[in-house]
VMD Tcl script that builds the backbone (N, CA, C; Angstrom):
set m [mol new atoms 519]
animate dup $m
set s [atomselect $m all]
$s set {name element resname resid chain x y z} {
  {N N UNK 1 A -13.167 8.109 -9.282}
  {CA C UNK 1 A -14.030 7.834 -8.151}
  {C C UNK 1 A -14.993 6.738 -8.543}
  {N N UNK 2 A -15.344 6.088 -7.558}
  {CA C UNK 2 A -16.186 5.038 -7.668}
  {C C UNK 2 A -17.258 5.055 -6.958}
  {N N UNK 3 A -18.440 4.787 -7.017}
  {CA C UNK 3 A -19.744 4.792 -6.045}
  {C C UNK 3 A -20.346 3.601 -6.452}
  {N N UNK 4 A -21.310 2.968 -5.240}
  {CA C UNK 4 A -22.099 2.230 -4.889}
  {C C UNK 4 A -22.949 3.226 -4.298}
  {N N UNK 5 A -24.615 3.062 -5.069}
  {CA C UNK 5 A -25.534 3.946 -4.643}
  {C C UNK 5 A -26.556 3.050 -4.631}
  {N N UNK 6 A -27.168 3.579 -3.483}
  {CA C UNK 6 A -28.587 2.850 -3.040}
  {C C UNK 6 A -29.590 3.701 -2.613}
  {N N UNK 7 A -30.817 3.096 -3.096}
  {CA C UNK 7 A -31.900 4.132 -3.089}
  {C C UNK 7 A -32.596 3.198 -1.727}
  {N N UNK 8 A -32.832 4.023 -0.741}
  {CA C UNK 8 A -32.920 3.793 0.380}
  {C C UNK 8 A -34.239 4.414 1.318}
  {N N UNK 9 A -35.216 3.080 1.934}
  {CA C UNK 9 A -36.285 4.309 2.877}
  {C C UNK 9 A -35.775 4.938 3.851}
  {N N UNK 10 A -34.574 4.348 4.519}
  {CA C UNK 10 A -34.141 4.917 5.686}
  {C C UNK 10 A -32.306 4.534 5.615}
  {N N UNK 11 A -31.600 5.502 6.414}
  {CA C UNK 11 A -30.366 4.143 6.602}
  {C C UNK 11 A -29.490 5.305 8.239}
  {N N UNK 12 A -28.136 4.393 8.165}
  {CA C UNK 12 A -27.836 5.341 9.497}
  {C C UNK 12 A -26.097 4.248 9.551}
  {N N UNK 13 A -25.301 5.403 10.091}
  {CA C UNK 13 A -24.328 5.095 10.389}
  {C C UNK 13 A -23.488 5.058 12.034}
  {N N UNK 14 A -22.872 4.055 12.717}
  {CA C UNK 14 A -22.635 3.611 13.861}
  {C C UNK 14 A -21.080 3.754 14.030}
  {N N UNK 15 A -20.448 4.125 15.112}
  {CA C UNK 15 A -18.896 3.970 15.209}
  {C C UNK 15 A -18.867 4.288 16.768}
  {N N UNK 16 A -18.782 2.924 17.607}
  {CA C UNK 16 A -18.167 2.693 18.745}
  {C C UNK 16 A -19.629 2.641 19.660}
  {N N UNK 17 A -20.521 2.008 18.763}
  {CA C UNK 17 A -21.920 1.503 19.531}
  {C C UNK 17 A -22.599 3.206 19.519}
  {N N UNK 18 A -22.621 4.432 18.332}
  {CA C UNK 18 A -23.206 5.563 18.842}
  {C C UNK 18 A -23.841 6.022 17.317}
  {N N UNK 19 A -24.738 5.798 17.337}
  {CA C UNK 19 A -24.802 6.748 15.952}
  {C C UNK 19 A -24.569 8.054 15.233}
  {N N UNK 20 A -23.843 8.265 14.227}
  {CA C UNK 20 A -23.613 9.511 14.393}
  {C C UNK 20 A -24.335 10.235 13.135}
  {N N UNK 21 A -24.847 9.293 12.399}
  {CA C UNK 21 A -25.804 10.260 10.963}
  {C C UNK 21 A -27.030 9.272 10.698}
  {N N UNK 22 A -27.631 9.824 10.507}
  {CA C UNK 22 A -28.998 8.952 9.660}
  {C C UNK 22 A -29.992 9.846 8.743}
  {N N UNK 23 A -30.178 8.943 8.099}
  {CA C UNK 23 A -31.127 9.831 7.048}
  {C C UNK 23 A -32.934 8.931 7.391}
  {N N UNK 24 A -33.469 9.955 6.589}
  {CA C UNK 24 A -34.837 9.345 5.750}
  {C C UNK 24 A -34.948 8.633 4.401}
  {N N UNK 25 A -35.611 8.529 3.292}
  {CA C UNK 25 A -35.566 8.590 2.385}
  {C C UNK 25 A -34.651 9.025 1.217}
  {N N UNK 26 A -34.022 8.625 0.508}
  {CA C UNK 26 A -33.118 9.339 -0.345}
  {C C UNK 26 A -32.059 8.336 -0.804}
  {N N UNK 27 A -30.505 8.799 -0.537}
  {CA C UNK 27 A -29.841 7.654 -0.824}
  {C C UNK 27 A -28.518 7.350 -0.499}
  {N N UNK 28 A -27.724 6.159 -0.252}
  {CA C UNK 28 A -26.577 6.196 0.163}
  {C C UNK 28 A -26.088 5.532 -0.447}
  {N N UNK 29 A -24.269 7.020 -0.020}
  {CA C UNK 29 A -23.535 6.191 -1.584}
  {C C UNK 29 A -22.258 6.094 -0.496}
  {N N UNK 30 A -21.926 4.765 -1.159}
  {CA C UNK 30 A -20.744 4.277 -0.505}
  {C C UNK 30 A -19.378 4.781 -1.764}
  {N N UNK 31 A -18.394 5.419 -1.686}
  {CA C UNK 31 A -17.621 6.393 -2.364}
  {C C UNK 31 A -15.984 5.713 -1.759}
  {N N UNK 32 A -15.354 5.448 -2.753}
  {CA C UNK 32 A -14.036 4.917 -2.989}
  {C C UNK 32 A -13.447 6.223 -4.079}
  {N N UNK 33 A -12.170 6.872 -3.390}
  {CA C UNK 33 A -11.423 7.581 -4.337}
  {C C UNK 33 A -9.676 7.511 -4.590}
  {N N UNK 34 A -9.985 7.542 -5.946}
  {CA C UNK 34 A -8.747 6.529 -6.494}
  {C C UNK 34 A -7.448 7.784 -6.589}
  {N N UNK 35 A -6.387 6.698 -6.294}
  {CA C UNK 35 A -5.306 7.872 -6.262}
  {C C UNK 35 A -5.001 8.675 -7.909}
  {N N UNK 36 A -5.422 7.964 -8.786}
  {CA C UNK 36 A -5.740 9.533 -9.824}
  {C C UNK 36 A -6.831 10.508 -9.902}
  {N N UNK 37 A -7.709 10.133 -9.028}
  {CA C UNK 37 A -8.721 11.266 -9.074}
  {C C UNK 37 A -8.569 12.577 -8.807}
  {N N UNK 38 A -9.435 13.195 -9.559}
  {CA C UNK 38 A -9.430 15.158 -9.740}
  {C C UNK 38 A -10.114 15.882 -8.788}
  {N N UNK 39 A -10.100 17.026 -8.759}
  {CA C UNK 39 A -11.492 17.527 -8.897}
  {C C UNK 39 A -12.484 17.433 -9.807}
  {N N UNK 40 A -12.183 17.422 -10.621}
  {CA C UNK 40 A -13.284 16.912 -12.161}
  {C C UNK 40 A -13.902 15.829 -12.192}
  {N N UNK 41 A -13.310 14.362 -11.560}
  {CA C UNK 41 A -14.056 13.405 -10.811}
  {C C UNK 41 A -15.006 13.671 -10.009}
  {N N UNK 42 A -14.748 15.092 -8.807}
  {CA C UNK 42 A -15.305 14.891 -7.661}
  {C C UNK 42 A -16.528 15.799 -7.830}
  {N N UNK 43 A -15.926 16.260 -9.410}
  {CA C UNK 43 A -17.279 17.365 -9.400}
  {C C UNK 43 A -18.408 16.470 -10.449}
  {N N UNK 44 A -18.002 15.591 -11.255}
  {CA C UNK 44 A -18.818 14.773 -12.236}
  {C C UNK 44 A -19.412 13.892 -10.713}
  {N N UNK 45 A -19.040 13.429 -9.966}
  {CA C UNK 45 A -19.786 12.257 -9.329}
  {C C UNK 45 A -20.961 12.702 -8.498}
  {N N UNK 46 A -20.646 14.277 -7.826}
  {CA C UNK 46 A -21.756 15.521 -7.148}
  {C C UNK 46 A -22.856 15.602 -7.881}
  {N N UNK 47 A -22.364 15.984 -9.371}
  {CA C UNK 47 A -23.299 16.121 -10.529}
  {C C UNK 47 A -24.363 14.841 -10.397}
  {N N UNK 48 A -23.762 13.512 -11.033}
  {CA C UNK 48 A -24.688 12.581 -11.132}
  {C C UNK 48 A -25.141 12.279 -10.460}
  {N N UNK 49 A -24.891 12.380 -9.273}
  {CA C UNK 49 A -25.365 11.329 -7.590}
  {C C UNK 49 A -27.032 12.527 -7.699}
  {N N UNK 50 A -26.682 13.700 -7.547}
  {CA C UNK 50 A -28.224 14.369 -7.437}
  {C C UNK 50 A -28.638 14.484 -8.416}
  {N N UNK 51 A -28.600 14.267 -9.600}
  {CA C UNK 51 A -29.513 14.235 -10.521}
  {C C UNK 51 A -29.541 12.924 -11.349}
  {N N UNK 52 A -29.363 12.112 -10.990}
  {CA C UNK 52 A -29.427 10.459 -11.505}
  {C C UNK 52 A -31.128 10.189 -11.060}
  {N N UNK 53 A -31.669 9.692 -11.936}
  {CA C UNK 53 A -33.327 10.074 -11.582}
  {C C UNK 53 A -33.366 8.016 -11.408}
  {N N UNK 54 A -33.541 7.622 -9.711}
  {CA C UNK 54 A -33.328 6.603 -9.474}
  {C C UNK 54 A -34.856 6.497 -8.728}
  {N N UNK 55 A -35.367 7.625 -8.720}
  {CA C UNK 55 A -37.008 7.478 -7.911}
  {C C UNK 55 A -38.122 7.544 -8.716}
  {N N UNK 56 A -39.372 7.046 -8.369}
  {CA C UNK 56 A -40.217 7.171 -9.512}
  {C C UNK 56 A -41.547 8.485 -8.637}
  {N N UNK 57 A -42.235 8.963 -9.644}
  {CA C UNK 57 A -42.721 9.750 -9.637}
  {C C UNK 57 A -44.474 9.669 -9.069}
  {N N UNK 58 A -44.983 8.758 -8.865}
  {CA C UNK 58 A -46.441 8.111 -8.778}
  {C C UNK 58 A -46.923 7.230 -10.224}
  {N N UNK 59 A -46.131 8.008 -11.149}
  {CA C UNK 59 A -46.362 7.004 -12.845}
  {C C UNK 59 A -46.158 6.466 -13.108}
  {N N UNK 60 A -44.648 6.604 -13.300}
  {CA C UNK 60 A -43.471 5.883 -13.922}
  {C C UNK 60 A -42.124 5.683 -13.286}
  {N N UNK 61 A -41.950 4.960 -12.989}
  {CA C UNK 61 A -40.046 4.764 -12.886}
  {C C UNK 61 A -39.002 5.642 -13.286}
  {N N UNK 62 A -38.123 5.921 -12.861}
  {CA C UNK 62 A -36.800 6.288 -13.244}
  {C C UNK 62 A -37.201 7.628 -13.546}
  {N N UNK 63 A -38.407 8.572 -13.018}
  {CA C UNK 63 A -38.239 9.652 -13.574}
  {C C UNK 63 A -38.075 11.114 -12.311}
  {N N UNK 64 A -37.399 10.381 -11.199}
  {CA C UNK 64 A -36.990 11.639 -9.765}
  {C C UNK 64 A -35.653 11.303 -9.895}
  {N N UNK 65 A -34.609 12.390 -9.126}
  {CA C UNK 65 A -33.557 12.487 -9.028}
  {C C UNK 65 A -33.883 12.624 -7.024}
  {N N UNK 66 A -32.494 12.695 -6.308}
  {CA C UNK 66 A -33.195 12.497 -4.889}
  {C C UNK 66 A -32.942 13.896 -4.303}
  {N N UNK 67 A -32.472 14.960 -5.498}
  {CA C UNK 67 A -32.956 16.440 -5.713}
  {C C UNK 67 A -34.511 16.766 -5.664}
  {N N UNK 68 A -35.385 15.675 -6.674}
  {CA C UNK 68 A -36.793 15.834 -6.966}
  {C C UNK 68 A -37.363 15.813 -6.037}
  {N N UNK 69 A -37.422 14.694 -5.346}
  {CA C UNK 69 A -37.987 14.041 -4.399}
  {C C UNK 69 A -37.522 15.204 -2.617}
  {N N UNK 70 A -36.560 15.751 -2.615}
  {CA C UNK 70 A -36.103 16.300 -1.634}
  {C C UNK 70 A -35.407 15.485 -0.541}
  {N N UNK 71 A -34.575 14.380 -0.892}
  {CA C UNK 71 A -34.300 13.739 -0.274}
  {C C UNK 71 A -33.078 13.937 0.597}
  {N N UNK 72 A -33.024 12.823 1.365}
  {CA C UNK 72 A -31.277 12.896 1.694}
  {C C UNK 72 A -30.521 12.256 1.037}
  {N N UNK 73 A -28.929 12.424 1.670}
  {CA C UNK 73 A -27.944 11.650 0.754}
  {C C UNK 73 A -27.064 11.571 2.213}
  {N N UNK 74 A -26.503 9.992 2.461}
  {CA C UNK 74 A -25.693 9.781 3.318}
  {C C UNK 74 A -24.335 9.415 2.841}
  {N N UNK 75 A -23.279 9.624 2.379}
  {CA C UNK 75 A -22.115 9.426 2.113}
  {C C UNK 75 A -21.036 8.531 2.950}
  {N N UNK 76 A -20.494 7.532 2.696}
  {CA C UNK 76 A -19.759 6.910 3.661}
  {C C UNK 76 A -18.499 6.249 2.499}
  {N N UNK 77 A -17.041 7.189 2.844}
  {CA C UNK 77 A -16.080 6.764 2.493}
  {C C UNK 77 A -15.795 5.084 2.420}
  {N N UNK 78 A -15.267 4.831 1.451}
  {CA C UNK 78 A -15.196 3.334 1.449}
  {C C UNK 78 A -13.801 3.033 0.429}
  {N N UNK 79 A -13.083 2.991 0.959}
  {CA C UNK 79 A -11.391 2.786 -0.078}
  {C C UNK 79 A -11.414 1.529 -0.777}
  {N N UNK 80 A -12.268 0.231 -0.205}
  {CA C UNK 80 A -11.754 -0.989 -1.036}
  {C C UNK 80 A -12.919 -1.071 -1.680}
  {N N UNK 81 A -13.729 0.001 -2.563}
  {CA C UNK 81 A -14.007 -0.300 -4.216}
  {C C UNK 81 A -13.387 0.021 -4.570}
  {N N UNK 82 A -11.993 -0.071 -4.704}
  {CA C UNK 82 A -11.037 0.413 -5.418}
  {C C UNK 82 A -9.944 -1.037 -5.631}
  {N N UNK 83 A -10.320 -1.795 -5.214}
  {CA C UNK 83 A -9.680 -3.169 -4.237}
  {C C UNK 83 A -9.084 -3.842 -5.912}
  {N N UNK 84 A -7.945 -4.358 -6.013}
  {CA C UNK 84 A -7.904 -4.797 -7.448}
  {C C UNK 84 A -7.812 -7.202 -7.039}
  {N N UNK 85 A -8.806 -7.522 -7.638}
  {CA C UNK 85 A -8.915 -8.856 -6.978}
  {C C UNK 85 A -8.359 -9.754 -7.989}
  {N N UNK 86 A -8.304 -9.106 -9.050}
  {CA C UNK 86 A -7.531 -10.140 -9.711}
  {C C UNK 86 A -6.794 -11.027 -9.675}
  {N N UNK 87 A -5.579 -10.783 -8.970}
  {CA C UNK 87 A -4.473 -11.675 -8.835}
  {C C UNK 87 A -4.281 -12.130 -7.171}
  {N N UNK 88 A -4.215 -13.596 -6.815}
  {CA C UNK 88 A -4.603 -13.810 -5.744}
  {C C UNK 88 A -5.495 -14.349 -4.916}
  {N N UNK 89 A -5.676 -14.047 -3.986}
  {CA C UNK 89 A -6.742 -13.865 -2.800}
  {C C UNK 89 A -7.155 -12.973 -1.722}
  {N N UNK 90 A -6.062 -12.092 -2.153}
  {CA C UNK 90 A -5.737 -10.983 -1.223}
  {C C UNK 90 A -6.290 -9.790 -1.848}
  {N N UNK 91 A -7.066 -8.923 -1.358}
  {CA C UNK 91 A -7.574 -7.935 -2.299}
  {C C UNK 91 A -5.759 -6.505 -2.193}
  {N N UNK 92 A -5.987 -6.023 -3.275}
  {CA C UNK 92 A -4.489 -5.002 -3.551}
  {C C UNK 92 A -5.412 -3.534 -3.733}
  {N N UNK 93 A -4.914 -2.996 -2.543}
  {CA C UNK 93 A -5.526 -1.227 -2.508}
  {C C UNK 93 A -5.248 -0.296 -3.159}
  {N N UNK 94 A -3.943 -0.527 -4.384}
  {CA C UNK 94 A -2.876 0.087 -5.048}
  {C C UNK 94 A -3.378 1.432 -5.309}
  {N N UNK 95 A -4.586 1.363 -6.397}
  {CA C UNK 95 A -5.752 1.973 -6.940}
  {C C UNK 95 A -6.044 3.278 -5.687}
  {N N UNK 96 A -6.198 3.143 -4.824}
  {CA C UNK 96 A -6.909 3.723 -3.651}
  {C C UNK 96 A -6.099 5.005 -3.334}
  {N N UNK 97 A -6.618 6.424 -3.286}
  {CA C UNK 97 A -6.003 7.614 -2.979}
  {C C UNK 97 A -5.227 6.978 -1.610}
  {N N UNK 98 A -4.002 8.010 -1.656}
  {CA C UNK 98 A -3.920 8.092 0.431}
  {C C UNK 98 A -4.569 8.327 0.991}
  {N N UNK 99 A -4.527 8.600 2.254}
  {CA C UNK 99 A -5.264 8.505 3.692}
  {C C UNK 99 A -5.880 9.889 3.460}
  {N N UNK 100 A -4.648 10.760 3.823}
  {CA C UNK 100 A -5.155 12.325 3.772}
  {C C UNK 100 A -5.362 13.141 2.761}
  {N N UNK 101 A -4.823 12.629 1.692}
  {CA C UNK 101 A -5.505 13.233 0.567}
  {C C UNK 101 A -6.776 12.984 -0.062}
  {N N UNK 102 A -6.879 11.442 0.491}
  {CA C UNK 102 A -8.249 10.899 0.107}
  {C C UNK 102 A -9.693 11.559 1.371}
  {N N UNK 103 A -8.456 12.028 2.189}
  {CA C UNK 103 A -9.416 12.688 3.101}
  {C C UNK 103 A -9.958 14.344 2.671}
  {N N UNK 104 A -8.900 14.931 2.315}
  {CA C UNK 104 A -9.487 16.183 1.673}
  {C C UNK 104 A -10.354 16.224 0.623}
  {N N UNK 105 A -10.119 14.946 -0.356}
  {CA C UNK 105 A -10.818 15.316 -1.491}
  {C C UNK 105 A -12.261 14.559 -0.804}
  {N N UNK 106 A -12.252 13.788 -0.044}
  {CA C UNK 106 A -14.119 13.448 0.251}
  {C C UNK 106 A -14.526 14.823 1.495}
  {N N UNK 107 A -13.929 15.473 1.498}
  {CA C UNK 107 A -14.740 16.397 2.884}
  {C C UNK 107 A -14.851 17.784 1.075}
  {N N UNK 108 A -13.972 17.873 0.254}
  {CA C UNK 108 A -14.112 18.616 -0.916}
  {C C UNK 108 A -15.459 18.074 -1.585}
  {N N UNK 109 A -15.703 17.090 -1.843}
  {CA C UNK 109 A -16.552 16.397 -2.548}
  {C C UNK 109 A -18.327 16.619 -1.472}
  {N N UNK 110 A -17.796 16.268 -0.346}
  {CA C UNK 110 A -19.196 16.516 1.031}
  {C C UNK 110 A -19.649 18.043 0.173}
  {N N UNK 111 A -18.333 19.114 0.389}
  {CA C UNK 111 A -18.868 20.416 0.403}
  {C C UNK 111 A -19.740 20.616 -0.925}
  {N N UNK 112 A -18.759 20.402 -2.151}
  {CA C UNK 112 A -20.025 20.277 -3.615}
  {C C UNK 112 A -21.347 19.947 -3.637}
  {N N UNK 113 A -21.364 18.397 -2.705}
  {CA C UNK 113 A -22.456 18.069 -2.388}
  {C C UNK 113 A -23.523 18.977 -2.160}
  {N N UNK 114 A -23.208 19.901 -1.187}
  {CA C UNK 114 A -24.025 20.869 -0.607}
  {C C UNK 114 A -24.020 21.885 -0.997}
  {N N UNK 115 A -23.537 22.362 -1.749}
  {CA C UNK 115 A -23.150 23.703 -2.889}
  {C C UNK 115 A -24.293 23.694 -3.511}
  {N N UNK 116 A -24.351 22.218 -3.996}
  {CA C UNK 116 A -25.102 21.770 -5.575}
  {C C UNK 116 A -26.339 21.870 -5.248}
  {N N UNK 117 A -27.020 21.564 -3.572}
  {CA C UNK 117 A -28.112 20.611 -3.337}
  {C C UNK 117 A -28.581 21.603 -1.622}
  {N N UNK 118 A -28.502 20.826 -0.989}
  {CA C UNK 118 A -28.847 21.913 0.617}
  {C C UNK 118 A -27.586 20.996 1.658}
  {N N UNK 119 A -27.077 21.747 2.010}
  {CA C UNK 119 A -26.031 21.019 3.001}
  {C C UNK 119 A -26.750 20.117 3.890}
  {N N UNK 120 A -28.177 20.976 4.583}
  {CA C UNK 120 A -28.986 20.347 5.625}
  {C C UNK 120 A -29.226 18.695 5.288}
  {N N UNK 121 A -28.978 18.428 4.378}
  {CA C UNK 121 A -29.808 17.192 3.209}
  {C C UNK 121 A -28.559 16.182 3.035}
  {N N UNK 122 A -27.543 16.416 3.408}
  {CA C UNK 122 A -26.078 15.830 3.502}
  {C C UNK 122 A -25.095 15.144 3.953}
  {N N UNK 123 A -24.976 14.229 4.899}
  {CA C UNK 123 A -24.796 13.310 5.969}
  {C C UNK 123 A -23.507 12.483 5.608}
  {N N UNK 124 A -22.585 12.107 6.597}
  {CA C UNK 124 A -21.679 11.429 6.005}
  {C C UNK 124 A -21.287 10.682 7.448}
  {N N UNK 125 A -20.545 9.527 7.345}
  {CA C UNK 125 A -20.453 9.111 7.766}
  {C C UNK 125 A -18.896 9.223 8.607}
  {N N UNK 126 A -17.991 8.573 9.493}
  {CA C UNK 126 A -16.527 9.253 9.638}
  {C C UNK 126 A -15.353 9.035 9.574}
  {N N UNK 127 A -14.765 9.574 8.295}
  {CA C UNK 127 A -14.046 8.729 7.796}
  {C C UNK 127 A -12.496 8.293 8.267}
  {N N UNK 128 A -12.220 7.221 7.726}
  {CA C UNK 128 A -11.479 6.240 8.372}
  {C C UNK 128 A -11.620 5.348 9.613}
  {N N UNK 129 A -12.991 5.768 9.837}
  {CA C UNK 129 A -13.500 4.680 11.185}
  {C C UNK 129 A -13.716 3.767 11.016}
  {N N UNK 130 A -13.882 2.370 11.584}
  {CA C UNK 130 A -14.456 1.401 11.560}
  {C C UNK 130 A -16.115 1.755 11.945}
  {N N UNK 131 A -17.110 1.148 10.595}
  {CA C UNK 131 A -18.441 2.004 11.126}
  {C C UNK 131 A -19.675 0.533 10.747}
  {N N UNK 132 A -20.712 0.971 11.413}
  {CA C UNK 132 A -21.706 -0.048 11.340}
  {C C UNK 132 A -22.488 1.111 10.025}
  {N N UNK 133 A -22.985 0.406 8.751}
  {CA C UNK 133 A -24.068 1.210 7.908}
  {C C UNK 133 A -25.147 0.244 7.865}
  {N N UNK 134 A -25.774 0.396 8.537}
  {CA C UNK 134 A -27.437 0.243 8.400}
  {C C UNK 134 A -28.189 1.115 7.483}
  {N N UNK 135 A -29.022 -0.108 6.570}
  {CA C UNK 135 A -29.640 0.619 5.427}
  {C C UNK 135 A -30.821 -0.142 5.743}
  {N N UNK 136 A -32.057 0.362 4.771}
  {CA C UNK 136 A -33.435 -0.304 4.274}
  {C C UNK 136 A -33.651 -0.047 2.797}
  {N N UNK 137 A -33.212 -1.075 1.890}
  {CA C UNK 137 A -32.838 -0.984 0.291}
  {C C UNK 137 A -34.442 -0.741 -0.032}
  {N N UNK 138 A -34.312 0.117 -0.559}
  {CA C UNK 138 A -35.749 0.715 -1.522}
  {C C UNK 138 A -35.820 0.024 -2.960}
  {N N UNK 139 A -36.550 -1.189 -2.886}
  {CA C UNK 139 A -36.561 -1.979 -4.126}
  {C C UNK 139 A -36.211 -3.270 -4.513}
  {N N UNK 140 A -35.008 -3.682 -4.120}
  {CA C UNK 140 A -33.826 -3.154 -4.049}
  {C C UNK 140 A -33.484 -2.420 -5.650}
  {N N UNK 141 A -33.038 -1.574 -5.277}
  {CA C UNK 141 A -32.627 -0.167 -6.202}
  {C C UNK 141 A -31.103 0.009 -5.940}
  {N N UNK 142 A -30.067 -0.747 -6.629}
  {CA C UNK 142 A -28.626 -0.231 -6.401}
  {C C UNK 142 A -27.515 -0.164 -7.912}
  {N N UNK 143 A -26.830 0.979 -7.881}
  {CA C UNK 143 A -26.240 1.082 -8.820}
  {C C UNK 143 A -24.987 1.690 -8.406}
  {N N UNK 144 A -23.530 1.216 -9.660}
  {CA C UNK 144 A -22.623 1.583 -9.473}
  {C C UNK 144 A -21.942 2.546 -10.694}
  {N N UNK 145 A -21.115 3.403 -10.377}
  {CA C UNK 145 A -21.321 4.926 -11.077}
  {C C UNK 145 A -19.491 4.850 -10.983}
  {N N UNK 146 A -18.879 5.261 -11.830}
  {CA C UNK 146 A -17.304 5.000 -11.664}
  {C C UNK 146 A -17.515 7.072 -12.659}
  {N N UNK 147 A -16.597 7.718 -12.204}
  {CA C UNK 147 A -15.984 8.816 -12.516}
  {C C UNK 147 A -15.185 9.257 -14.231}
  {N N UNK 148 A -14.786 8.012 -14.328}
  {CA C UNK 148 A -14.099 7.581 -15.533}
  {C C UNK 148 A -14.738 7.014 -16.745}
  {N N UNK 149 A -14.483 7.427 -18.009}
  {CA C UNK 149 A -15.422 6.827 -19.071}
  {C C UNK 149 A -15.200 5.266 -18.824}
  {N N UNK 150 A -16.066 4.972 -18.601}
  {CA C UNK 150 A -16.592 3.408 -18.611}
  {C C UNK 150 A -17.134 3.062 -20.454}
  {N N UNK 151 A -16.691 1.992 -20.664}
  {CA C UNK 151 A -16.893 1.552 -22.079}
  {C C UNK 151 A -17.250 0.238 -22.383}
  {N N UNK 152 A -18.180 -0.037 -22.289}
  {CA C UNK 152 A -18.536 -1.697 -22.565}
  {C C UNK 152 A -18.120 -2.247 -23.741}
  {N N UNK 153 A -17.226 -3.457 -23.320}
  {CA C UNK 153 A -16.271 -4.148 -24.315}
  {C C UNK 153 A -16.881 -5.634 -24.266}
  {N N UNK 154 A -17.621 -5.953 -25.869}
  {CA C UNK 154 A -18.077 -6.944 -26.081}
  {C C UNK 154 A -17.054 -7.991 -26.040}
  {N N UNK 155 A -17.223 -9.105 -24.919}
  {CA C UNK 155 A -16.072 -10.371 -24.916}
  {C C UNK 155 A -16.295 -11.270 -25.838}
  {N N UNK 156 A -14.688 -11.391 -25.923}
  {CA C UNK 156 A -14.670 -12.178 -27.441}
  {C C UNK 156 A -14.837 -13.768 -26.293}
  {N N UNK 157 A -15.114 -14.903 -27.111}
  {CA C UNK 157 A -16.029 -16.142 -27.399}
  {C C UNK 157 A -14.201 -16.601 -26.838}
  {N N UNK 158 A -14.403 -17.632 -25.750}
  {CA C UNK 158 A -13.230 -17.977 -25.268}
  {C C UNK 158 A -13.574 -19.728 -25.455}
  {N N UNK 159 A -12.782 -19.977 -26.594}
  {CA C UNK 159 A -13.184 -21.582 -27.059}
  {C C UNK 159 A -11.832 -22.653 -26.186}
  {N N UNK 160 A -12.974 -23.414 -25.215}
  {CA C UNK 160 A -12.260 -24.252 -24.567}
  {C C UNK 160 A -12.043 -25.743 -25.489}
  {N N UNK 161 A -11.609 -26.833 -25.416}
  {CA C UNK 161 A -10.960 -28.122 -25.833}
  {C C UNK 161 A -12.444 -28.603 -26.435}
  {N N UNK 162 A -13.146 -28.229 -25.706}
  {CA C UNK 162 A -14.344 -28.894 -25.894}
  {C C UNK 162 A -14.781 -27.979 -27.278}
  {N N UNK 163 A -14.963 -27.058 -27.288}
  {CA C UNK 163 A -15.836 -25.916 -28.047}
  {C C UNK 163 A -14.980 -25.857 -29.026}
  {N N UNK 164 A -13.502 -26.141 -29.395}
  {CA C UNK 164 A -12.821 -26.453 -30.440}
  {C C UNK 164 A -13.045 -26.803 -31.750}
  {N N UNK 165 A -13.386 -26.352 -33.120}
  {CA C UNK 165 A -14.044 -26.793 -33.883}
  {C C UNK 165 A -13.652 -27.770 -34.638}
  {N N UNK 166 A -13.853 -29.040 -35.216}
  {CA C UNK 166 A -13.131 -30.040 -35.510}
  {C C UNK 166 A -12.224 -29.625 -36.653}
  {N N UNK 167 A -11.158 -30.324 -36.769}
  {CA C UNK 167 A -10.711 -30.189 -38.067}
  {C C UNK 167 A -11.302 -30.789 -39.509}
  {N N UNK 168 A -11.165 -30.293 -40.584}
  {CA C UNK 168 A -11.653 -30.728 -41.767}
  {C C UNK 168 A -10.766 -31.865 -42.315}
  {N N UNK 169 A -10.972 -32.886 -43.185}
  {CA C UNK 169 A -9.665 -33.219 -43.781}
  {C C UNK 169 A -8.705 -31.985 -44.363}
  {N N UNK 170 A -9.764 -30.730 -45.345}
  {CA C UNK 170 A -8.890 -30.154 -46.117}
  {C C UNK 170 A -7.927 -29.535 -45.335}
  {N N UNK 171 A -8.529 -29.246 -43.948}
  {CA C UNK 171 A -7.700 -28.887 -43.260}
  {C C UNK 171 A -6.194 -29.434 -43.346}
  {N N UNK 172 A -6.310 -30.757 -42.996}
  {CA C UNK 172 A -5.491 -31.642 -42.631}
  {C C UNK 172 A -3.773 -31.477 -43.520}
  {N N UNK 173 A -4.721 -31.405 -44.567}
  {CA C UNK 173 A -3.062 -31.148 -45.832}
  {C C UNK 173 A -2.053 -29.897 -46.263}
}
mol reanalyze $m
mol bondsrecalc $m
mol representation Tube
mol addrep $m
């Protein structure tokens, strides 16, 4: 699973000129789920989304979760963070659960949500619609959260014609 999360004063979701969710304060995560995802994904991403401490407290920074704070959380399915852009121009959905399975596991994932936290506090948007998301970015405050060990891989030094280091004579022989 993949998320885009935003810490948000307000936001609200639209489909066919009507609104059908809005929150206050809290945060919205835009949620892509990949056709290997688990439940163990869906239960690690429940986990972090409410207790990722993205609000500050009156002191200091980074020290509320939008559990702390009592916030909301608006959820809105989104399949192409999953989009592979590499090759092309065309984004490739390959990555991306199916329709209906990707549909059970985000209405599975809604319910954790509310297991974990207060359902009342829980909002989603509908999925597979074409939808308007109106937000108000708090900060701007946005982060992206992937399900899967993520591992930062120092890039190796890519020496172009130019950056080529000369040859030596000793080289030469």
């Amino acid at each position: 699973m993949r998320a885009v999360v935003q810490r948000v004063l307000s936001a609200s979701v639209t489909v066919n000129g009507e609104v059908i969710s809005s929150i206050s304060k809290g945060i919205v995560v835009l949620l892509g789920i990949g056709k290997d995802d688990t439940p163990a994904d869906s239960q690690y991403m429940a986990n972090k989304l409410l207790t990722l401490k993205v609000f500050d407290n009156g002191e200091a920074m980074w020290r509320q979760s939008v559990k702390d704070i009592s916030g909301d959380v608006l959820c809105v399915s989104q399949f192409t963070l999953l989009a592979n852009t590499v090759k092309g121009s065309k984004p490739d959905f390959h990555r991306a659960m199916g329709s209906q399975q990707s549909k059970d596991m985000y209405e599975a994932f809604l319910k954790r949500l509310g297991e974990l936290y207060n359902p009342d506090k829980i909002k989603d948007g509908q999925f597979g619609a074409m939808m308007s998301v109106s937000l108000t970015n708090d900060g701007p405050v946005t982060f992206t959260l992937d399900s899967r060990k993520f591992e930062y891989v120092q890039p190796t030094p890519d020496l172009s014609r130019s950056q080529t280091p000369q040859q030596t004579p000793e080289e030469d022989k």
